[in-house]
SELUM-341302 format. One line per field, with one value per atom (N, C-alpha, C): residue in one letter; atom name; x, y, z. Coordinates in steps of 0.2 Angstrom, whole numbers. Layout:
residues N
residuo	a  ...
atomo	CA  ...
xx	X  ...
yy	Y  ...
zz	Z  ...
This chain:
residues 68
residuo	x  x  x  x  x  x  x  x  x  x  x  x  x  x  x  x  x  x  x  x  x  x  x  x  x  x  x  x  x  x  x  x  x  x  x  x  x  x  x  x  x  x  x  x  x  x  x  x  x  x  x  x  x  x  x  x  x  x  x  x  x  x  x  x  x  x  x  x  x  x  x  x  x  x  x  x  x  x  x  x  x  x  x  x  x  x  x  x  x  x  x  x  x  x  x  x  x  x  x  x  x  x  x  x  x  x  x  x  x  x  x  x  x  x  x  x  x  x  x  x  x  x  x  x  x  x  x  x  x  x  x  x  x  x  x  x  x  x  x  x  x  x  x  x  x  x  x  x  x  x  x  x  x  x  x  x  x  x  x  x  x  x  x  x  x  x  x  x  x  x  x  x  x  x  x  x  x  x  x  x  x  x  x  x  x  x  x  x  x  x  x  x  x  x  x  x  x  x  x  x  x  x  x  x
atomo	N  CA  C  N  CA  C  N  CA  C  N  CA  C  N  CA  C  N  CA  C  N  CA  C  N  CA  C  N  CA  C  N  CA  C  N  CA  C  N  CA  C  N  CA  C  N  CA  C  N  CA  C  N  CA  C  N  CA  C  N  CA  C  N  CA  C  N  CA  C  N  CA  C  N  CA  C  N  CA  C  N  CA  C  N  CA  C  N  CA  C  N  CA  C  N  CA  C  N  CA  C  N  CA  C  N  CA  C  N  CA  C  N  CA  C  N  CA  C  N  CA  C  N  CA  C  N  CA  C  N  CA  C  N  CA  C  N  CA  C  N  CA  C  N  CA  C  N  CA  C  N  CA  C  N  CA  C  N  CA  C  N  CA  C  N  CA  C  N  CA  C  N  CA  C  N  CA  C  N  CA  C  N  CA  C  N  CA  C  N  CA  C  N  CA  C  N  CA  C  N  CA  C  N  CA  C  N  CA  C  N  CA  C  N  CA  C  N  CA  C  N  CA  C  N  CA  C  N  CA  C  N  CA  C  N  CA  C
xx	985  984  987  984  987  989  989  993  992  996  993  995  994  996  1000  1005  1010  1009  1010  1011  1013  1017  1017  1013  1012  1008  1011  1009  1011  1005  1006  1000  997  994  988  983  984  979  985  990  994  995  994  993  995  998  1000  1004  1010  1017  1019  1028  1031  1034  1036  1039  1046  1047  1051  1049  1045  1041  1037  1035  1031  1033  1029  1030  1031  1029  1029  1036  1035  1039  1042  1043  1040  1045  1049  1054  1049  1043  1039  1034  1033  1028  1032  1042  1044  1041  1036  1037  1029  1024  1019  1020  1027  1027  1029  1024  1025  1027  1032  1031  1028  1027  1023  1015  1015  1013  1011  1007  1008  1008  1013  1016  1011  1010  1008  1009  1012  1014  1008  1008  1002  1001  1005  1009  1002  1004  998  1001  996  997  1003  1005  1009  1017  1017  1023  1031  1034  1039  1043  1046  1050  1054  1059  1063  1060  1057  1051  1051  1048  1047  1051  1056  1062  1067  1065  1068  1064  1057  1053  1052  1054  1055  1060  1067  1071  1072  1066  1067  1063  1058  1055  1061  1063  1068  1074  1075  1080  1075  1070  1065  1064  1061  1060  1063  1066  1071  1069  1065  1060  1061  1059  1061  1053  1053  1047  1049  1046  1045  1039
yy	1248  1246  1252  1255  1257  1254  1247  1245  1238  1235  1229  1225  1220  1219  1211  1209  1205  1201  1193  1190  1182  1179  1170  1166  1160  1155  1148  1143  1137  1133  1130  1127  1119  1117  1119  1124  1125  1128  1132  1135  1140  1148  1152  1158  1166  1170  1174  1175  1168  1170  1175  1177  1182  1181  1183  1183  1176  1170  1166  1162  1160  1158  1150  1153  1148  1147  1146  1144  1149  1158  1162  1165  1165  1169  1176  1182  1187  1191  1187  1190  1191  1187  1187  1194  1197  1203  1210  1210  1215  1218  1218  1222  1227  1224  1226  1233  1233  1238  1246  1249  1255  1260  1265  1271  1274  1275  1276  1271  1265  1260  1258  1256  1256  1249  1248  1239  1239  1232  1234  1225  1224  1217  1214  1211  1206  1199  1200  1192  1189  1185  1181  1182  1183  1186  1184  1177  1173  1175  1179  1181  1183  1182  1183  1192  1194  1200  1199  1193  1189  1189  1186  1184  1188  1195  1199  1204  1204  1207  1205  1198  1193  1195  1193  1194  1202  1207  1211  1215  1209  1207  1205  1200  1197  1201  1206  1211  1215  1218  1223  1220  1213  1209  1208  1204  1204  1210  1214  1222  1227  1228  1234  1240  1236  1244  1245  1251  1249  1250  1243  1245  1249  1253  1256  1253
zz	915  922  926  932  937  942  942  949  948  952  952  959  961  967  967  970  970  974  973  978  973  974  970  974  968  969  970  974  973  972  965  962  966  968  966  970  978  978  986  984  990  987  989  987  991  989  993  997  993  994  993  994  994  986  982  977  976  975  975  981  983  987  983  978  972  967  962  955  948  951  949  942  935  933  933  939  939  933  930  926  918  917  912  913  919  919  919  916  916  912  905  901  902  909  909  915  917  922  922  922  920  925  923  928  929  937  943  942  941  941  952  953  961  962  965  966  972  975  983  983  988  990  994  993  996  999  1005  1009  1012  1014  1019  1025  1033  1039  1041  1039  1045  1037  1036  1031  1036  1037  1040  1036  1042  1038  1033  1035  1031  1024  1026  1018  1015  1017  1012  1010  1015  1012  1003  1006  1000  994  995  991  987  989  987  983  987  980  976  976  968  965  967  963  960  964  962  956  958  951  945  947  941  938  939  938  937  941  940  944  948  951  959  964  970  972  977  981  987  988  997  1001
């Protein structure tokens, strides 16, 4: 994979949350993230800054990677 793109779910039909927003394990897809792998986050329009700032820390805790 070279990249993939990020966003959690709230089941049944919400999508393109920020990471800890949904139902998401992102701690289960450490093993698939490779370096220089291209994260790209992928909120829905009405996303707050708040939001993704968070949400990008839980990537950073789940992963151990830094998004820019």
């Amino acid at each position: 994979t070279a990249g993939i793109h990020i966003h959690d779910v709230m089941p049944p039909a919400h999508d393109h949350l920020m990471p800890s927003r949904g139902k998401m394990d992102f701690t289960a897809f450490k093993n698939i993230i490779g370096p220089g792998m291209v994260l790209v986050l992928e909120p829905s329009p009405n996303t707050s800054e708040a939001e993704i700032r968070a949400g990008v820390e839980t990537i950073r805790t789940a992963w151990g990677v830094t998004i820019n």
